[in-house]
Backbone as CSV, one residue per row, in Angstrom:
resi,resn,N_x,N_y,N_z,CA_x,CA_y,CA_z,C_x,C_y,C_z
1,UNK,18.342,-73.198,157.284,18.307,-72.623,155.950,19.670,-72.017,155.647
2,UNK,20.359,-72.153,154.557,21.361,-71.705,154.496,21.663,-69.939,154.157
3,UNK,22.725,-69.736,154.434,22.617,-68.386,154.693,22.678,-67.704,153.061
4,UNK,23.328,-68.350,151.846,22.934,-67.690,150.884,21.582,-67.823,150.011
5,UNK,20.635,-68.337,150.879,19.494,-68.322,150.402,18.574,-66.632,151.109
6,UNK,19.215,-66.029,152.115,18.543,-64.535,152.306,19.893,-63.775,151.287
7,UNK,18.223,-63.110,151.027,18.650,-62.046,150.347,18.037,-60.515,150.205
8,UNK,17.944,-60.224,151.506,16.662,-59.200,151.655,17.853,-58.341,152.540
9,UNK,17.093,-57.141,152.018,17.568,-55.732,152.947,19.052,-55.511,152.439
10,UNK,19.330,-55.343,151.903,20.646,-54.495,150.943,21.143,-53.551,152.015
11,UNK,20.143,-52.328,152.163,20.707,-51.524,152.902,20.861,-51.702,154.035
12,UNK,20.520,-52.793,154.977,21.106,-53.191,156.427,22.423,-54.095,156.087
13,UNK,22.947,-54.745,154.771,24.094,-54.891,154.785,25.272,-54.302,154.182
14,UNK,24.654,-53.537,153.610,25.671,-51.851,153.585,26.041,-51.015,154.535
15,UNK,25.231,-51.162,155.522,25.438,-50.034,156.372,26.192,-51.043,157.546
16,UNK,26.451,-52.247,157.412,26.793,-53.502,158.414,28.519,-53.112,158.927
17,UNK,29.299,-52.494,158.417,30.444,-52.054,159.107,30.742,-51.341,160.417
18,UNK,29.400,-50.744,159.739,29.208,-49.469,161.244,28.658,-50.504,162.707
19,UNK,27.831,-50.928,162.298,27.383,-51.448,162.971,27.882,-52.981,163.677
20,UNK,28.865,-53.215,163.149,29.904,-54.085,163.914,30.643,-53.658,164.909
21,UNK,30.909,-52.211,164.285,32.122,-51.156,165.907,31.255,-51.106,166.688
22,UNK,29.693,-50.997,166.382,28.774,-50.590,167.556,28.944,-52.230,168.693
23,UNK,29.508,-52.962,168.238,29.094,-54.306,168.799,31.100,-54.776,169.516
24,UNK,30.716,-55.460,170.534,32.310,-56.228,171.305,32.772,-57.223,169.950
25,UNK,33.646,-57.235,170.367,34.361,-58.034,168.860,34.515,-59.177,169.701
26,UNK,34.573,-60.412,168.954,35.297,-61.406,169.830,35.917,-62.316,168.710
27,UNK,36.701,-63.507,168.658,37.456,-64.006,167.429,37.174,-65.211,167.598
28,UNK,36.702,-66.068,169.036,36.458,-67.266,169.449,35.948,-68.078,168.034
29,UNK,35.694,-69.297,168.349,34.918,-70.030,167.403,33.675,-69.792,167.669
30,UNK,32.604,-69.312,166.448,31.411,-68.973,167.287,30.391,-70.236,166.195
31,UNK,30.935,-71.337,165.697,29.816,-72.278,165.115,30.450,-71.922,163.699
32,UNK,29.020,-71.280,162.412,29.593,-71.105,161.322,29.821,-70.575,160.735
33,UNK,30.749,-69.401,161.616,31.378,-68.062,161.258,32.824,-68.140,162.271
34,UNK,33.985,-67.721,161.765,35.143,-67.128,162.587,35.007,-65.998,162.756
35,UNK,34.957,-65.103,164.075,35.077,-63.569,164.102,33.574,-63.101,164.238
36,UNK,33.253,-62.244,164.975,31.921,-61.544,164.623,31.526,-60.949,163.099
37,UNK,32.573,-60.411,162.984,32.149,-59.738,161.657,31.710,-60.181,160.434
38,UNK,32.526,-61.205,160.174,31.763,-62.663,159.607,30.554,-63.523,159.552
39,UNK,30.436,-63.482,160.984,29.235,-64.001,161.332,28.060,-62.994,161.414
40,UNK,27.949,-61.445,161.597,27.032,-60.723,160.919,26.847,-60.368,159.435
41,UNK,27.706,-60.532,158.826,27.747,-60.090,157.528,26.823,-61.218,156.666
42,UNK,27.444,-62.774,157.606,26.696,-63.888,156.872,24.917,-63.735,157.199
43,UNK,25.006,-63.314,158.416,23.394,-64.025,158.931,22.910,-62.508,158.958
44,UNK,23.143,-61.350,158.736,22.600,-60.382,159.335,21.117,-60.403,158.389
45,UNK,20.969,-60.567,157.001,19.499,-61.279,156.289,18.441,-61.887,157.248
46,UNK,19.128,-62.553,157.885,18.265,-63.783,158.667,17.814,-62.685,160.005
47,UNK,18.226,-62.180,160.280,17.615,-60.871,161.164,17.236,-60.119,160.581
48,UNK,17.351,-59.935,159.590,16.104,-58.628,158.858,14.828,-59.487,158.563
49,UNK,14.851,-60.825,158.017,13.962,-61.280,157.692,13.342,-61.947,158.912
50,UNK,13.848,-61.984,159.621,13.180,-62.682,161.166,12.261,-61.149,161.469
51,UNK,12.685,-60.094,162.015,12.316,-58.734,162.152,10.938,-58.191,161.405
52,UNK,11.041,-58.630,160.152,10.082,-58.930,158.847,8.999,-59.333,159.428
53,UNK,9.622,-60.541,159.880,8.539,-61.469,160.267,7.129,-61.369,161.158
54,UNK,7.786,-61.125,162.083,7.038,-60.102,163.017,6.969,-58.706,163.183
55,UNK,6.465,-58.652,161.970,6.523,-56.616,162.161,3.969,-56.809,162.695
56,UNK,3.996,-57.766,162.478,2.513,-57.605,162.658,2.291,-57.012,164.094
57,UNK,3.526,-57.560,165.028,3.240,-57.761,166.669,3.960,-56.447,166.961
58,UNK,4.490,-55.650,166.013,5.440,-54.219,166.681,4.425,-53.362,166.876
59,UNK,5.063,-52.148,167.718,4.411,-51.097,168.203,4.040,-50.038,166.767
60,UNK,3.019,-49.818,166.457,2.658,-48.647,165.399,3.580,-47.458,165.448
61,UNK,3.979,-47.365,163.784,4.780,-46.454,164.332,6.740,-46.741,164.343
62,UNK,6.713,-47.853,164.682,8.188,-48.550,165.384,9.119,-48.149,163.950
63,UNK,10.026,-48.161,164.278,11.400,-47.827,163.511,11.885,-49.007,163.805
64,UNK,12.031,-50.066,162.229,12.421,-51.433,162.102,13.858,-51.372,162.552
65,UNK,14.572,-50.054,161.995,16.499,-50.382,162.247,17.048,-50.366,163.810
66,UNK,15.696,-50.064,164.637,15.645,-50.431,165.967,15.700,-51.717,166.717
67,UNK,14.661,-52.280,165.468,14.165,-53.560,165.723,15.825,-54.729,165.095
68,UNK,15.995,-53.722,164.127,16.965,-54.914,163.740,18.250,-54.300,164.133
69,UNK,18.715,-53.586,165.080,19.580,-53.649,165.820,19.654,-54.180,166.881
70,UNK,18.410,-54.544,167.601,18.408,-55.536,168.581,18.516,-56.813,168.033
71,UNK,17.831,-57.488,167.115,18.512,-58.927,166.461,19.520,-58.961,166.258
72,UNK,20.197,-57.569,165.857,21.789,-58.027,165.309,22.022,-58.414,166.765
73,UNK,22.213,-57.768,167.710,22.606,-58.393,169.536,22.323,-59.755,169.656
74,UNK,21.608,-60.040,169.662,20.895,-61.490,169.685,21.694,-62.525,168.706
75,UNK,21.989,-61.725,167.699,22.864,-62.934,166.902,23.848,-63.346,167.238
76,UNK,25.138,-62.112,167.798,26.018,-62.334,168.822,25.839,-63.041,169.432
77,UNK,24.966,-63.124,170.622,24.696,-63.600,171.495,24.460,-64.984,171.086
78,UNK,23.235,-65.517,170.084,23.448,-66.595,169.134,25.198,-67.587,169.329
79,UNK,25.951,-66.818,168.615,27.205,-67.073,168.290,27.871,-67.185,169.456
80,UNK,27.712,-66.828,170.605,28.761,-66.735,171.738,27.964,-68.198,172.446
81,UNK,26.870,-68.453,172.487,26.358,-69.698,173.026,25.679,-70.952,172.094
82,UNK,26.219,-70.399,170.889,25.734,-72.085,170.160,26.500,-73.090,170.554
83,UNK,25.999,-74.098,170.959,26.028,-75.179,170.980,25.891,-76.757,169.480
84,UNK,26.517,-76.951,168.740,26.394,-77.840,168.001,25.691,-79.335,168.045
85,UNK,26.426,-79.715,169.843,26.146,-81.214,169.851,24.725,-80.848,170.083
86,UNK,24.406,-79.822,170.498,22.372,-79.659,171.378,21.935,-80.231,170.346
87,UNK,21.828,-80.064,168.589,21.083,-80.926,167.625,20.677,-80.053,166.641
88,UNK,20.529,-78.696,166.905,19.829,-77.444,166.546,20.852,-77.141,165.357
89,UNK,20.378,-76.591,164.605,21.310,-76.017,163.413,21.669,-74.597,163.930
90,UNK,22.513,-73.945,163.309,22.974,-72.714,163.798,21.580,-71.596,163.278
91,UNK,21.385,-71.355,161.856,20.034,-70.250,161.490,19.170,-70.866,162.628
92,UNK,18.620,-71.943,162.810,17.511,-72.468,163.769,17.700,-71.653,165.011
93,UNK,18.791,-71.675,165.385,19.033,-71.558,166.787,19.472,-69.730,167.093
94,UNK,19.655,-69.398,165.933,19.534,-67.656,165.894,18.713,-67.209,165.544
95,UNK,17.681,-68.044,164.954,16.665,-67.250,164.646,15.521,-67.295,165.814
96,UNK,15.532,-68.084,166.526,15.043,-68.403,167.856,15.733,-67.362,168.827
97,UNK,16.412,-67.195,168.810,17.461,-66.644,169.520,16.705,-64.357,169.182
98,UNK,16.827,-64.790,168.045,16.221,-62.972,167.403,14.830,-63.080,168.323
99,UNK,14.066,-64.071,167.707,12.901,-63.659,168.241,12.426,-63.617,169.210
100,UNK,13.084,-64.387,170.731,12.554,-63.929,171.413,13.279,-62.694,172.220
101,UNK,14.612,-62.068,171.536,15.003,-60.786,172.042,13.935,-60.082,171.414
102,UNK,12.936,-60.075,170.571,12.538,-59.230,170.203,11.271,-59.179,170.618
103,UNK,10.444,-60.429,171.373,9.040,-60.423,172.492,9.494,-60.374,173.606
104,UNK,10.945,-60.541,174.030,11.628,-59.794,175.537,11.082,-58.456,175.369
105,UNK,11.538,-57.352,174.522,11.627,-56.542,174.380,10.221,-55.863,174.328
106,UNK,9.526,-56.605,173.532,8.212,-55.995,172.921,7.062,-56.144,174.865
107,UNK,7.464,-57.158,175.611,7.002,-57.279,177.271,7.675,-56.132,177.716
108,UNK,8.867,-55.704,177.553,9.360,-54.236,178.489,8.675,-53.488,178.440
109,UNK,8.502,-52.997,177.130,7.914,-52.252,176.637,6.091,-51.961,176.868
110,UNK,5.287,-52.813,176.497,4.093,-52.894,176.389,3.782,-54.294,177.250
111,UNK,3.621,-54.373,178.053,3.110,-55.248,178.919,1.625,-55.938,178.826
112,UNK,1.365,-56.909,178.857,-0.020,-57.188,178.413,-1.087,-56.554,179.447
113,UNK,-2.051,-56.203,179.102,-2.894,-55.499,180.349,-4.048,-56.577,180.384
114,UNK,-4.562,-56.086,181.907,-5.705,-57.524,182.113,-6.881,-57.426,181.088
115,UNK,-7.230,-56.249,180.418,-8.645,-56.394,179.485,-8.409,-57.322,178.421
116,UNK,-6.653,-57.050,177.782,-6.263,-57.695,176.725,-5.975,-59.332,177.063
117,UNK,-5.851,-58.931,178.297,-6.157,-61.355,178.366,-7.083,-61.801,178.559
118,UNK,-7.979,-61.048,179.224,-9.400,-61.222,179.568,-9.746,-61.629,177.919
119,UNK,-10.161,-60.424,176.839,-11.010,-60.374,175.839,-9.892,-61.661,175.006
120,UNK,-8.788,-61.952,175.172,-8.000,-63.406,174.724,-8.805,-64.385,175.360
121,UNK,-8.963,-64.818,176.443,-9.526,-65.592,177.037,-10.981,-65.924,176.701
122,UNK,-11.586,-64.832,176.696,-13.117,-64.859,176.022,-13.493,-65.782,174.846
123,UNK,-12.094,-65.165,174.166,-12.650,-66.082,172.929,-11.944,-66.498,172.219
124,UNK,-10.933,-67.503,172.966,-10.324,-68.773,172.924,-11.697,-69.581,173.293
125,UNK,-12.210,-69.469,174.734,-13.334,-70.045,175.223,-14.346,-69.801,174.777
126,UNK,-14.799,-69.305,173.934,-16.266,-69.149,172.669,-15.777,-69.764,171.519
127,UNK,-14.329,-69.919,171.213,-14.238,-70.870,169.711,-14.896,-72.297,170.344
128,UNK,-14.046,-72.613,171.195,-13.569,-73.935,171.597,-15.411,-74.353,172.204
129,UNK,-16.012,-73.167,172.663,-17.370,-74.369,173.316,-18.284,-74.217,172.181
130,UNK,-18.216,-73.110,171.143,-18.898,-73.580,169.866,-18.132,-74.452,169.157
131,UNK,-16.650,-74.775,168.877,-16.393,-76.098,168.407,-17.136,-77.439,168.517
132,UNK,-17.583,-77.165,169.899,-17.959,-78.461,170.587,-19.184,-78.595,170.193
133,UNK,-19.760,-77.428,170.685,-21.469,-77.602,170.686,-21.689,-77.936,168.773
134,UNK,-20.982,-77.236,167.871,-21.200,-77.671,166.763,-21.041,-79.176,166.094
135,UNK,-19.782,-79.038,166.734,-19.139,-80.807,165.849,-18.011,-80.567,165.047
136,UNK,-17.864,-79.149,164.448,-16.971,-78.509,164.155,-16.385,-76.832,163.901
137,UNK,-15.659,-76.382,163.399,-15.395,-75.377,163.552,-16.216,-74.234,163.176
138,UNK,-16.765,-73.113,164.207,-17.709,-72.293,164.631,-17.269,-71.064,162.984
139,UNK,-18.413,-70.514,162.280,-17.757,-69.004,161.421,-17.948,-67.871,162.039
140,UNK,-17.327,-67.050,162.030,-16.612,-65.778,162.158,-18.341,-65.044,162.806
141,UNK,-19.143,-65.614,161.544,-20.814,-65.095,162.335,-20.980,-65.384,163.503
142,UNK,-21.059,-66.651,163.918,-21.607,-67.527,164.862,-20.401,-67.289,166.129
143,UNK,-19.308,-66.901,165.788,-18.480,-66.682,167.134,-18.588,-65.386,167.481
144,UNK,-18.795,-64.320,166.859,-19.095,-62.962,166.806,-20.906,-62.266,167.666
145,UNK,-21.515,-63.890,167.096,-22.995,-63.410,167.359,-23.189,-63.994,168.933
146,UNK,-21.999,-65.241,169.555,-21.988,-65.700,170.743,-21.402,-64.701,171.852
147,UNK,-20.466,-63.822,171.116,-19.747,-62.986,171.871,-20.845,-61.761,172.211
148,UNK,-21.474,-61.453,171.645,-22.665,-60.548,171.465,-21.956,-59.254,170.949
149,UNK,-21.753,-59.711,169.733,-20.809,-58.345,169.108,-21.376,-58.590,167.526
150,UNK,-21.455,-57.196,166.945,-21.259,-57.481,165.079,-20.104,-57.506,164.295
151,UNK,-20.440,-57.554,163.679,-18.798,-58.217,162.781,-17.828,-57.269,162.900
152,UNK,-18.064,-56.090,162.413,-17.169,-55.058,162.462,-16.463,-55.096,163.485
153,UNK,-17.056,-55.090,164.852,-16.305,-55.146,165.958,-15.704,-56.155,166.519
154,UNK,-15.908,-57.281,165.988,-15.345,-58.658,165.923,-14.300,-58.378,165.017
155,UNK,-13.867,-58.237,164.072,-12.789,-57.882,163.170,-11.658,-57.157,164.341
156,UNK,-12.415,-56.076,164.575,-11.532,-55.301,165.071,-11.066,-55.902,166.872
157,UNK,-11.483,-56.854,166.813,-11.421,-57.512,168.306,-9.952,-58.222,167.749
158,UNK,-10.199,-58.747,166.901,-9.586,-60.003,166.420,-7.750,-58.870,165.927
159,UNK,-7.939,-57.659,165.604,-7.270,-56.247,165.294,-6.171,-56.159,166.662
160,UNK,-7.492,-55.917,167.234,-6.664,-55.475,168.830,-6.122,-56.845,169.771
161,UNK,-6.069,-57.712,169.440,-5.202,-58.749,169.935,-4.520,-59.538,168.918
162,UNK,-4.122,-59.213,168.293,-3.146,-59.867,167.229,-1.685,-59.506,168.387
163,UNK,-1.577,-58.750,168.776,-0.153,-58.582,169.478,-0.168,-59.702,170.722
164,UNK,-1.280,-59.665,171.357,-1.662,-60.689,172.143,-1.124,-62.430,172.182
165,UNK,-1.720,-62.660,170.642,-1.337,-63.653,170.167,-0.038,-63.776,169.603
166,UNK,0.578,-63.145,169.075,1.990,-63.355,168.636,2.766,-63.193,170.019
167,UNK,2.638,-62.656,171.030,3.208,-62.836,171.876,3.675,-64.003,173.082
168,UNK,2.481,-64.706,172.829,1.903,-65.617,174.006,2.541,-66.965,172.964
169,UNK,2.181,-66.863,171.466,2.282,-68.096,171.085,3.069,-67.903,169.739
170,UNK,3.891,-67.028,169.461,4.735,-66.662,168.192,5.086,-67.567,167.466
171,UNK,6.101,-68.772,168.206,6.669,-69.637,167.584,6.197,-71.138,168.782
172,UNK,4.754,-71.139,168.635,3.901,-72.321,168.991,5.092,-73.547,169.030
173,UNK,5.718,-74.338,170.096,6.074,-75.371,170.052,5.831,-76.429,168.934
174,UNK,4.625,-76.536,169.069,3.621,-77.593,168.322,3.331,-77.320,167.015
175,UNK,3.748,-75.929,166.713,4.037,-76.028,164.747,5.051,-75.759,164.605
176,UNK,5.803,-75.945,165.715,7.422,-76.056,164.921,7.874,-77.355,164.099
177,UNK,9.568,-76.950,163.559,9.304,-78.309,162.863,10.382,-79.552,163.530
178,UNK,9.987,-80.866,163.029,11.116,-81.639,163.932,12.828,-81.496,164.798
179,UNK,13.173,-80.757,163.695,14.297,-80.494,164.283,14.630,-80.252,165.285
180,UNK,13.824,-79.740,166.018,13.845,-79.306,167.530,12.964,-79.870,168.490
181,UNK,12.473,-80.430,169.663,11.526,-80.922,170.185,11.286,-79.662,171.701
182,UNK,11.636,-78.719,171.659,11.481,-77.547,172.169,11.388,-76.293,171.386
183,UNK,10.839,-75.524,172.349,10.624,-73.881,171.933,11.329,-73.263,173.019
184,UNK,12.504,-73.493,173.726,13.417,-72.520,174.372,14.689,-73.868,173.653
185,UNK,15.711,-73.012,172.782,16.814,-73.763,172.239,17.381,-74.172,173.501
186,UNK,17.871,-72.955,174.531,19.402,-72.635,175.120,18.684,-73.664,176.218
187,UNK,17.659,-74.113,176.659,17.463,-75.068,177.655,17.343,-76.774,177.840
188,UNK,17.570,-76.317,175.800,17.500,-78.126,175.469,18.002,-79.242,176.408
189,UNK,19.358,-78.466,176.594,20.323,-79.677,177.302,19.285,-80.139,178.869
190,UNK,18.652,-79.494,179.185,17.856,-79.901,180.047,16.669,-80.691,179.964
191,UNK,16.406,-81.369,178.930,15.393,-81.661,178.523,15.561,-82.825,178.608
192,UNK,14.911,-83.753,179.807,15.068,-85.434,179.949,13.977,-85.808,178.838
193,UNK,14.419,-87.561,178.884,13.421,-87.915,177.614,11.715,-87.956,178.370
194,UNK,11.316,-88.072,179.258,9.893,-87.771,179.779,9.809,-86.345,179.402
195,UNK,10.198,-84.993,179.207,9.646,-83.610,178.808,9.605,-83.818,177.067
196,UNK,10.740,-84.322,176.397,10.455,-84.692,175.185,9.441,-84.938,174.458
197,UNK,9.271,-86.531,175.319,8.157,-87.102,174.774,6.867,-86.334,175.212
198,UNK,6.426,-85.895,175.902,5.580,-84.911,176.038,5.433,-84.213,175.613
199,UNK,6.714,-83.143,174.746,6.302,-82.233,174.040,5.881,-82.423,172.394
200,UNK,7.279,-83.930,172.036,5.895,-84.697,171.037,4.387,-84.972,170.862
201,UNK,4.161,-85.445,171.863,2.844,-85.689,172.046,2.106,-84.715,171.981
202,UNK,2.124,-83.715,172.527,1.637,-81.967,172.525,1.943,-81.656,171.072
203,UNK,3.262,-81.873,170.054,2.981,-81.561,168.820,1.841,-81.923,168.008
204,UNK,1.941,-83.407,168.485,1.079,-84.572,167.352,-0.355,-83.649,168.144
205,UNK,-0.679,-83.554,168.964,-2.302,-83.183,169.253,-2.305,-81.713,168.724
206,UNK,-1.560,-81.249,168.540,-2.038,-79.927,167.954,-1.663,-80.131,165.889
207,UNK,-1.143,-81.171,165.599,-1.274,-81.440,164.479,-2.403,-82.076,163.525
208,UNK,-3.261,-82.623,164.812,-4.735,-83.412,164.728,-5.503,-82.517,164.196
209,UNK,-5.138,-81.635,165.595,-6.182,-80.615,165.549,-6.766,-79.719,164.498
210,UNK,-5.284,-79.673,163.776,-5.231,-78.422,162.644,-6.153,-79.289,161.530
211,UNK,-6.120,-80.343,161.356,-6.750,-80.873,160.527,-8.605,-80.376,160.860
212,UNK,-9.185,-79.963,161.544,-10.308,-79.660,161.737,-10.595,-78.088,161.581
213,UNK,-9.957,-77.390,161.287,-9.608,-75.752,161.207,-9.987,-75.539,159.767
214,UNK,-11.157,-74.296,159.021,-11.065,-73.972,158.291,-9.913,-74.325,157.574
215,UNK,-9.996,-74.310,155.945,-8.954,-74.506,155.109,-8.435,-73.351,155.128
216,UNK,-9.030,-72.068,155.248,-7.794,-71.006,154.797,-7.323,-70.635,156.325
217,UNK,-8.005,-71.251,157.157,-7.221,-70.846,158.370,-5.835,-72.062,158.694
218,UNK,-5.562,-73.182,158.145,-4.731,-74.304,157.627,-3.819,-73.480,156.661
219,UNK,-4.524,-72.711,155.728,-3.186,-72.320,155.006,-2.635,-71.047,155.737
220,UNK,-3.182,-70.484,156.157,-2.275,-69.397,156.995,-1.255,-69.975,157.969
221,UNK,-1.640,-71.061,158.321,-0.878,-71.906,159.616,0.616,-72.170,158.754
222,UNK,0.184,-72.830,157.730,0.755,-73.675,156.963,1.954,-72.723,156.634
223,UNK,1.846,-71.683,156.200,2.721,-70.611,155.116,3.422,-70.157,156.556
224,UNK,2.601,-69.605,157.353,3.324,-68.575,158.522,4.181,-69.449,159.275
225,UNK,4.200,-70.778,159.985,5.059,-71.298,160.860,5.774,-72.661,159.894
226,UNK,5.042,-73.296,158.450,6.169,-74.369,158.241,6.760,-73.751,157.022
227,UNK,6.067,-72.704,156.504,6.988,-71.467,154.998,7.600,-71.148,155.415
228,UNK,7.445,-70.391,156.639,8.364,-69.586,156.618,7.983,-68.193,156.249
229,UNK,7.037,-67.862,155.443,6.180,-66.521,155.264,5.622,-65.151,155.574
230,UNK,5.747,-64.523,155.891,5.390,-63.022,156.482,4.130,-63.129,156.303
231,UNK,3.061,-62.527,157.120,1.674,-62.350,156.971,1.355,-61.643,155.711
232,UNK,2.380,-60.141,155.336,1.640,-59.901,154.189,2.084,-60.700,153.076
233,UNK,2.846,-61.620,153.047,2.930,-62.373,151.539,1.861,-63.357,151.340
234,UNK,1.381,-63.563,152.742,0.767,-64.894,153.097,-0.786,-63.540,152.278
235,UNK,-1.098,-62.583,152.694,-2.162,-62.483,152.302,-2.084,-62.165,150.827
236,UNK,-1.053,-61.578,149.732,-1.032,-61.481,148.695,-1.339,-62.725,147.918
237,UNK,-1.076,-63.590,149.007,-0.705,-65.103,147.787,-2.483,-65.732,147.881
238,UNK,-3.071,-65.623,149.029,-4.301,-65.892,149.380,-5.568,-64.972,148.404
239,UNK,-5.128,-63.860,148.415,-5.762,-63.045,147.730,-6.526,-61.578,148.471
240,UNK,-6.241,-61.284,149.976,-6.573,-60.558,151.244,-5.333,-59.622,151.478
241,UNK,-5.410,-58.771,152.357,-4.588,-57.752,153.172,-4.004,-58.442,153.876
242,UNK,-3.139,-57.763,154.291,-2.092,-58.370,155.864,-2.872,-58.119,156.544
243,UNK,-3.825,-57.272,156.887,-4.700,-57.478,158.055,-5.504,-58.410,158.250
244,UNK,-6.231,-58.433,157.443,-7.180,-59.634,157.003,-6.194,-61.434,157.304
245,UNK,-4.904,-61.621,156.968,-4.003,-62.177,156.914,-4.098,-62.527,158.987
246,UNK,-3.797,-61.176,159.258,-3.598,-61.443,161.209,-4.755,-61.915,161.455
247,UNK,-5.698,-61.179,161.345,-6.793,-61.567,161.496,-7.119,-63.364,161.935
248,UNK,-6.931,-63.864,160.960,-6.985,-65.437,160.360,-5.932,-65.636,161.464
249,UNK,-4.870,-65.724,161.488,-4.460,-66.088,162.276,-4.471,-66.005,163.275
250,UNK,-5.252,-65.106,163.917,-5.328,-64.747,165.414,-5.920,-65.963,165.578
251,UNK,-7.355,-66.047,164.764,-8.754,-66.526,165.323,-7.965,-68.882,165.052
252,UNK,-7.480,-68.562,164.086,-6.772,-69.705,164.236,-5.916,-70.406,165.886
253,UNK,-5.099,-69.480,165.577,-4.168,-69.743,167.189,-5.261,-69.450,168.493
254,UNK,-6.279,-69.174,168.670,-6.627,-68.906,169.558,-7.955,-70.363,169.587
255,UNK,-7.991,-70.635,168.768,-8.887,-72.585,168.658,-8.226,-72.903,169.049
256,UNK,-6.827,-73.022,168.034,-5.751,-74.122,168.811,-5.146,-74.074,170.217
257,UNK,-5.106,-72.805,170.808,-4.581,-72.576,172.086,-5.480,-73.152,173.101
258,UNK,-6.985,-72.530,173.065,-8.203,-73.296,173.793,-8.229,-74.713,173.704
259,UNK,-7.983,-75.172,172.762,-7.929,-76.718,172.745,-7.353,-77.594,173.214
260,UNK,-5.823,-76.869,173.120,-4.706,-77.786,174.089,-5.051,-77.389,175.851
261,UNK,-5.208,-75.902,176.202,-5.631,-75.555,177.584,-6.779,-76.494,178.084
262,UNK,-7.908,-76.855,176.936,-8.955,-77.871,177.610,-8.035,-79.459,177.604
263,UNK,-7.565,-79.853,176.477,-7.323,-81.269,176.562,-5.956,-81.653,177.717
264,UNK,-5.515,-80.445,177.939,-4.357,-80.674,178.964,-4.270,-79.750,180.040
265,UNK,-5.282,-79.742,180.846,-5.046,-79.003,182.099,-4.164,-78.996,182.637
266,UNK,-3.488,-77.767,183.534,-2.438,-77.964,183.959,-3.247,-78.358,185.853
């Protein structure tokens, strides 16, 4: 995406001087910026809006200019190891680059605990064997009433692992978009054509799949990983809360996750 298409956060590029001394200077060629300073001034948007992005998965509470002082690092870092011939565009490959300094960070920090993979696990494996036993995709009743829970607390299940899920599966391989045939950029060059084609194949089956998913759980998919979208725009435009918004997506990614874990054992 090109860089004069962000245009968000004014005041993180006002205050962007300071915050260049805070950073090593370097002048190298860093891709499509000369100089650091350049190259934050251009992309530093694309880290606020990456930051944006995932504010669903931050700690309550969190102070974003935290959050987006660690992307600005990451962009550097971006810039000191892009690679051109790898295939990746430069925003592609920094914005990949932000986000997972920023689920590095969010694992230091908050570590997943065993109840929270356990109750993930639960019901990944209650979508996926009422998928089956139905013929198609199980409602919110019927997965709630298998779990032996009422709704309320099913909501709030679905509440308390939203961090879960953005963590484990943020930027899903398999709804990414062609441009890339991985979800780690900086390891591409390692990537013989047998892991490739495999991870094609792993796209296309989780592209099947989506076709069997509630429609508004399709459009949440749709807006959040090929829009480009923030959860709460995604729920303004739908007509719901940003919660309501995670929500959907939890219970989404967590079909699709069960599905590929059954059809491809490791």
């Amino acid at each position: 995406m090109p860089a004069t298409e962000f245009t968000e956060a004014p005041t993180v590029l006002s205050s962007l001087t300071h915050k260049v001394r805070a950073l090593h200077s370097y002048r190298d060629s860093v891709g499509p910026a000369d100089g650091e300073e350049d190259l934050l001034r251009r992309y530093a948007p694309l880290v606020v809006r990456t930051v944006q992005r995932y504010c669903p998965a931050l700690p309550a509470g969190t102070d974003l200019d935290d959050w987006i002082n660690l992307g600005l690092f990451a962009l550097v870092q971006a810039g000191r190891t892009y690679d051109p011939l790898k295939g990746a565009s430069f925003p592609h490959f920094a914005r990949i680059r932000i986000k997972n300094a920023i689920f590095d960070e969010l694992r230091r920090i908050s570590p997943l605990s065993r109840s929270d993979l356990a109750r993930r696990q639960a019901l990944e494996e209650t979508i996926d064997t009422l998928t089956t036993e139905l013929g198609g995709p199980p409602s919110e009743d019927q997965i709630a009433s298998r779990l032996g829970i009422g709704m309320p607390e099913y909501r709030q299940l679905l509440d308390r692992l939203r961090g879960v899920i953005f963590e484990s599966l943020s930027e899903p391989a398999f709804l990414a978009s062609d441009e890339l045939p991985s979800r780690e950029l900086a390891d591409l060059n390692q990537q013989g054509p047998s892991e490739m084609l495999l991870q094609r194949e792993l796209h296309q089956q989780i592209r099947d799949r989506i076709q069997v998913l509630p429609d508004v759980q399709k459009k949440v998919l749709n807006m959040f990983y090929y829009e480009g979208l923030r959860l709460k725009d995604i729920g303004e435009i739908l007509g719901f809360t940003e919660a309501r918004a995670c929500q959907i997506h939890v219970q989404a990614v967590s079909a699709l996750s069960a599905y590929i874990k059954r059809v491809n054992p490791i």
